[in-house]
C-alpha positions as CSV (number, residue, x, y, z in Angstrom):
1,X,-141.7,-97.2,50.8
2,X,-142.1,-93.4,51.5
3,X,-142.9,-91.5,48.8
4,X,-140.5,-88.8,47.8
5,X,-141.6,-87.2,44.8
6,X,-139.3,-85.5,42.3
7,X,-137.2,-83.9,44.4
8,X,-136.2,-87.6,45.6
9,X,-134.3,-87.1,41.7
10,X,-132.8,-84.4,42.1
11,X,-135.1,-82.3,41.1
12,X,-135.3,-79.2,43.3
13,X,-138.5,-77.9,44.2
14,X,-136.8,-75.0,45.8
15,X,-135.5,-73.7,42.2
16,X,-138.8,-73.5,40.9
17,X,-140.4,-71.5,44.5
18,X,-139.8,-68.4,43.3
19,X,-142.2,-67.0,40.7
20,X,-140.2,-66.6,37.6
21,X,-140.6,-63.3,34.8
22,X,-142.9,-64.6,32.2
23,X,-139.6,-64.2,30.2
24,X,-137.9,-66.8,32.3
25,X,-140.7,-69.3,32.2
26,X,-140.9,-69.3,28.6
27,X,-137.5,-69.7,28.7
28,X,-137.1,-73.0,30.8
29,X,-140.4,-74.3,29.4
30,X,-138.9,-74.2,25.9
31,X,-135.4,-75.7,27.5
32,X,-137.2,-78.3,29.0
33,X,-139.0,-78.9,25.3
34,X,-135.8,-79.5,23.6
35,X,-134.7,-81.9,26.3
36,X,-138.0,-83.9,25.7
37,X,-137.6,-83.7,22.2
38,X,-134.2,-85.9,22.3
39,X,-135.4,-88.5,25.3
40,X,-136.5,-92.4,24.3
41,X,-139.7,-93.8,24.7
42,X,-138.7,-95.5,27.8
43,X,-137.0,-92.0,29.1
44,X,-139.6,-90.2,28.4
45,X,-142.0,-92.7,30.7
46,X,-139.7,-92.7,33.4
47,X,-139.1,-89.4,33.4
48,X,-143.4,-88.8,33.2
49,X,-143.4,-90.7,36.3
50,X,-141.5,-89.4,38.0
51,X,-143.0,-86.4,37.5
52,X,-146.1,-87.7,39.3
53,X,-144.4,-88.5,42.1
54,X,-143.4,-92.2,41.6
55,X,-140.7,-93.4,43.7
56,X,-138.0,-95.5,42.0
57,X,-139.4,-99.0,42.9
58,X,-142.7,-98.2,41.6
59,X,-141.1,-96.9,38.2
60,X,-139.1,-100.4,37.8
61,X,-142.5,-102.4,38.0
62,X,-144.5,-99.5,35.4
63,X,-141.2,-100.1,33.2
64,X,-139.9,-103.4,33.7
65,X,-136.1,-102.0,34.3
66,X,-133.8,-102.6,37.2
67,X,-133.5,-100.0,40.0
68,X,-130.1,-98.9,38.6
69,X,-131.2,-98.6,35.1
70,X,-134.2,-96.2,36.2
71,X,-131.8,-94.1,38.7
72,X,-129.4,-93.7,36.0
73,X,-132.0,-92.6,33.3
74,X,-133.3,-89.9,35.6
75,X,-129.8,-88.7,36.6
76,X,-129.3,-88.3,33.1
77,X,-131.9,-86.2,32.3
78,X,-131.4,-84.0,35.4
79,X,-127.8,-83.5,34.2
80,X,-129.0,-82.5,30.6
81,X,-131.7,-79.9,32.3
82,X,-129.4,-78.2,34.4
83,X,-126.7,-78.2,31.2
84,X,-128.8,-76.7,29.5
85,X,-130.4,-74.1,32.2
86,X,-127.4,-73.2,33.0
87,X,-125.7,-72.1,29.4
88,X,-129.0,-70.6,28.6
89,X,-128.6,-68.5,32.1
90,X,-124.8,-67.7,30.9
91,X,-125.6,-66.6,27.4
């Protein structure tokens, strides 16, 4: 299976191209803290690797979960990131 990395999650690449102000980065880093904070043991694995560029079938095997239960994890936590970048953008 190809390999698709984390943008095969939803995770854009293309909204982190840009070079951010250091005020920005510090911004999402500590977002993307308090959305770690909250996640599972098992989220938090799935969601690790994915990060290194695990597709979804080699995350079921690392995890023992079904395809679905792994898809829906992940598009769980992209939801909360982009909550949560998003109202910290508004406010």
């Amino acid at each position: 299976m190809r390999n698709l990395g984390a943008r095969a999650y939803g995770f854009r690449s293309e909204a982190v191209a840009d070079r951010p102000s250091p005020e920005d980065a510090v911004a999402v880093i500590e977002e993307l803290g308090g959305v770690l904070e909250r996640l599972d043991p098992l989220q938090k694995q799935i969601f690790e690797l994915a990060l290194q560029n695990k597709d979804v079938d080699e995350i079921t095997i690392e995890v023992q979960r079904s395809a679905r239960t792994v898809r829906r994890i992940l598009q769980q936590i992209r939801q909360d990131l982009e909550d949560r970048l998003t109202s910290s953008i508004v406010e």
